[in-house]
N, C-alpha and C positions, 0 to 999 in steps of 0.2 A: 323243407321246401320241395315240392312235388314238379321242378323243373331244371333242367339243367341247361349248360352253355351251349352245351351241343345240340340240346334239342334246338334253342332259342337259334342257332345259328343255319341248322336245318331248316329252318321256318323261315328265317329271315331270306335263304338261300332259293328257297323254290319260291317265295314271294317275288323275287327278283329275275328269276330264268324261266318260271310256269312251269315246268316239269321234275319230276323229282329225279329223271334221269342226269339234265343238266345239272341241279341240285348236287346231287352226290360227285361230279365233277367236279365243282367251284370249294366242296368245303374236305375234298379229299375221304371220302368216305366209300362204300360200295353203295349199288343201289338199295339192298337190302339192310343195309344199316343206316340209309336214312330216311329209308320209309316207314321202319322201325320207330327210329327218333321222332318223327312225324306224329307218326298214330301215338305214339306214347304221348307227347303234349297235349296233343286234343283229348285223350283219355282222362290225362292229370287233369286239364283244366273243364272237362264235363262240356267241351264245345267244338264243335268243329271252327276249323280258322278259314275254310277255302272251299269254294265249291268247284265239284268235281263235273269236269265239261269233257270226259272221255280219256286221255292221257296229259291232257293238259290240266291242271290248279291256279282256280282265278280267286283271291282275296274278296273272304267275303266282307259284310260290313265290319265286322268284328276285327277282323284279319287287318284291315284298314287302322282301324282305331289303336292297332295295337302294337302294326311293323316298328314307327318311328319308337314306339319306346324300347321294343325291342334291339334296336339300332343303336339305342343311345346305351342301354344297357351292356352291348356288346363293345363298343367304343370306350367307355366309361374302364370294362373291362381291362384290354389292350391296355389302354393309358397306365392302369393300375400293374400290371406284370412289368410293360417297359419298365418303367421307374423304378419299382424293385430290384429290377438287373440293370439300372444305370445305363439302358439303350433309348430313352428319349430321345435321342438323333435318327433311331429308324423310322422312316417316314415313310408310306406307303400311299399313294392320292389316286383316285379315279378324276379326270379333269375333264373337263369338256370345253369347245370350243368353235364359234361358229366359221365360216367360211374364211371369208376376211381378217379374221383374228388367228386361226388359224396357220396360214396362210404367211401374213407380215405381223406377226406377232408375238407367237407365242414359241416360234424356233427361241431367238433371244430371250423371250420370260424363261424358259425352260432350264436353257443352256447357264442361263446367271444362277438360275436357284439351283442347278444341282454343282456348279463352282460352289455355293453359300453352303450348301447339304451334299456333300457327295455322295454320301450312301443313303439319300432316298430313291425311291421308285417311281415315277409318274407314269400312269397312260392316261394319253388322247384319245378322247372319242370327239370328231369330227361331224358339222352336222348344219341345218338352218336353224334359225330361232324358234321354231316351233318344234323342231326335233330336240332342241336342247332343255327347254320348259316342259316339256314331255319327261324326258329321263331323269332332271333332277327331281320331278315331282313322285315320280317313282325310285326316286334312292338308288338309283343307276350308276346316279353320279356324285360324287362331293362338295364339288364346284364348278358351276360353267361361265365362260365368259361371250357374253353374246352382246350383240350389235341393236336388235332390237329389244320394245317393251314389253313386261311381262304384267299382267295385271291379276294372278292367280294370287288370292289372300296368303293360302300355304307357300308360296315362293318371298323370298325374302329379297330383294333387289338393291346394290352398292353402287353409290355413280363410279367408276373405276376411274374412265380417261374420255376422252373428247375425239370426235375423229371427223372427216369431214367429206360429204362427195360432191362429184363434180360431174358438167356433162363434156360429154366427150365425143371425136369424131374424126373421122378420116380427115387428113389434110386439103384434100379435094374435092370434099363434100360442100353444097351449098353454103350452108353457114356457113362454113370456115372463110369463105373466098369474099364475105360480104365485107365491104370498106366504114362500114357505120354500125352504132349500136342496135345489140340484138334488140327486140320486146319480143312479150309473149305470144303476139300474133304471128312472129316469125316459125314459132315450132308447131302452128296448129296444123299442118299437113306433112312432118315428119313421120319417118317409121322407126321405131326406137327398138333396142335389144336388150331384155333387163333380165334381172335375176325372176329368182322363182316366188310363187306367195309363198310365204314364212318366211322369209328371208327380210334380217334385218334392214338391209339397203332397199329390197321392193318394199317395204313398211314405208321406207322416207319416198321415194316417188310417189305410193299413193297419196297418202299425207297430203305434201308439198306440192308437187306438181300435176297428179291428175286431177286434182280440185278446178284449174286453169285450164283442162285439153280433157273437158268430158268424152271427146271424142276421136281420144289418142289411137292410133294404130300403134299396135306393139304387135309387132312382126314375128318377133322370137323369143321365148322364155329359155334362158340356160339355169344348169344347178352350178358352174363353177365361172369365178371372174376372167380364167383364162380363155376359154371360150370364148367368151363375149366378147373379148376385149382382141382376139383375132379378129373374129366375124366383122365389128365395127370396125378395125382396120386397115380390112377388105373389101371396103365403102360401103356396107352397108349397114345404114343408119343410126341413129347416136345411142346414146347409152348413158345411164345415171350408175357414177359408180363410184367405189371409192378413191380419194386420192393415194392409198396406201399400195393398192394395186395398182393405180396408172404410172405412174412414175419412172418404173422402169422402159416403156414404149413412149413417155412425152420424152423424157432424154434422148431415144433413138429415131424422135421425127415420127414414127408410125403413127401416132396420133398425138390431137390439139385438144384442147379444154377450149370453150365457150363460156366468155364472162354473163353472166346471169345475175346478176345483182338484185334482181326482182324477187329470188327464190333463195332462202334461206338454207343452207342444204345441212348445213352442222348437225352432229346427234351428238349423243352421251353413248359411251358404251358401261356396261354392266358385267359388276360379278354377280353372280343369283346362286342361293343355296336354299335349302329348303327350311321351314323355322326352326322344324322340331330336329332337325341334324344336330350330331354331337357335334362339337368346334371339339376333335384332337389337339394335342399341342401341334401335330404334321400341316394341318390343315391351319390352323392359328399363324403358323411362320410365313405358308405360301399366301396366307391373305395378306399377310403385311407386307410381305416381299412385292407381290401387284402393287401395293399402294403404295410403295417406297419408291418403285419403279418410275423413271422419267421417260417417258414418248417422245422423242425432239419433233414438236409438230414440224410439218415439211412446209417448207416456202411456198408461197403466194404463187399457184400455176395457173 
C-alpha cells in the first residue's frame, strides 16, 4: 500500500485548516513533516489533491471526492485500536450548535452526557444556521444541532425536538395596552428587532410572517437573543423570538408575548451530519442520548 495513516491524516488535516502550517498543528507534527507527508500522497497517488492559492490549499475536485472517505477510513481506524485496548468509552465529539440551542440547550445536553460518559470530550462550536451547514458540510464538525432547514443533498437532517417562538414586547408598548384581539393589520406599522439572515428563528419570521407585512420595518438585526431581547425591553419594538429565551424576562415582567393565533410559529429543530461521516461508537451514544433526551415544552405564555 503506497499510503499511510499519517499521510491520510495530513490530508485530511490541511483539508480542514487550508494551511499546512495549521495542518501540522492539529495532527502534532512539525511543519516540515507534514509537508512531507503531503507531497508524499500526492506522489503515491500520481495526483495532486489541492490547489495551491499562495500559502493557503484549497480541495481540488479530486480532493473533494476523496476527504469523506478519507474520514471514514481514519474513523473506521480509531474505532479499530479503541476496541483493541478495551477504551471504547473514549469519546472525543466536535459539536456544533446554533444560537438558541446553544444558549438553552445544550448546557444540560452536555452536562447529562458527560454524567452518562465521563471521560469523553466535547467542544462547542457556536454559530447561525447557515454557519452550521457550512461547517458540517466541510467535516468541521460531527454533529450540529440547529434551529433551522437544511436542504444540501450531502447534509443528512434528524427531526430532534420541537421548539416554539413567540412575539414579544415591552409592557407599555402599543400592543400590549390594547383591550381586544390582535389581527394582522395591527402589526403592519410596527418596528420589529430580529435576529440575523441564517438564523434559524429569521428563517421562521420570513416564512410566517413577512409573507403578511411585505412591508415590515425591521429597525434592527442582532446576532445574539440577548440583545434583542434588552433592546425590545427598552420599548423598542417587538421581536419574533424564541420561547426558550424569553422566559426568563416574561417571569420578571420586562416583557409580554402577544397572542397571535393567526401565525403558526412552531419549528422542528435538527440534528444534521454529513452522509458520508463515520457514525463512531462516540458519536452513535450522543445521537441517542439527543434522542433519548426529554425537553419539558414550557407552558402556554
Amino acid at each position: 500500500m503506497r499510503m499511510t495513516l499519517r499521510q491520510l491524516s495530513v490530508f485530511v488535516a490541511v483539508a480542514q485548516e487550508g494551511t499546512v502550517t495549521k495542518a501540522s498543528d492539529a495532527v502534532k507534527l512539525t511543519q516540515s513533516a507534514a509537508s512531507m507527508a503531503l507531497a508524499d500522497l500526492e506522489d503515491g497517488l500520481g495526483v495532486p489533491l489541492f490547489d495551491r492559492l499562495g500559502k493557503r490549499l484549497q480541495l481540488n475536485e479530486l480532493g473533494r471526492f476523496l476527504l469523506p472517505q478519507a474520514l471514514e477510513i481514519l474513523g473506521r481506524c480509531e474505532s479499530f485500536e479503541l476496541t483493541a485496548r478495551g477504551e471504547l468509552q473514549n469519546i472525543d465529539l466536535r459539536l456544533g450548535a446554533t444560537l438558541t440551542i446553544s444558549d438553552y440547550l445544550m448546557p444540560d445536553l452536555m452536562a447529562g452526557f458527560l454524567k452518562y460518559q465521563p471521560q469523553a470530550h466535547l467542544q462547542l462550536q457556536v454559530g447561525n444556521t447557515r454557519q452550521m451547514i457550512e461547517a458540517v458540510s466541510q467535516f468541521q464538525l460531527d454533529v450540529a444541532l440547529i434551529e433551522g432547514e437544511c436542504h444540501l443533498p450531502q447534509l443528512h437532517t434528524i427531526h430532534w425536538h420541537d421548539d416554539e417562538l413567540a412575539i414579544c414586547c415591552s409592557p407599555e408598548h402599543p400592543l400590549a395596552q390594547l383591550k381586544r384581539p390582535l389581527t394582522i393589520k395591527d402589526f403592519q406599522d410596527v418596528e420589529w428587532i430580529l435576529r440575523e439572515e441564517g438564523s434559524g428563528t429569521r428563517d421562521v419570521f420570513n416564512h410566517v410572517i413577512l409573507k403578511h407585512l411585505q412591508n415590515a420595518s425591521i429597525r434592527l438585526t442582532l446576532g445574539h437573543n440577548e440583545a434583542i431581547l434588552k433592546v425590545v425591553a427598552g420599548g423598542l419594538g417587538l421581536s419574533c423570538i424564541s420561547k426558550l429565551a424569553l422566559k426568563p424576562m416574561l417571569e420578571t415582567g420586562q416583557l409580554v408575548t402577544l397572542k397571535t393565533p393567526f401565525w403558526s410559529l412552531k419549528r422542528p429543530l435538527y440534528m444534521l451530519m454529513h452522509q458520508q461521516k463515520y457514525q463512531g461508537p462516540g458519536l452513535k451514544l450522543f445521537m441517542k442520548f439527543c434522542e433519548a433526551k426529554v425537553i419539558r415544552p414550557l407552558e402556554t405564555i
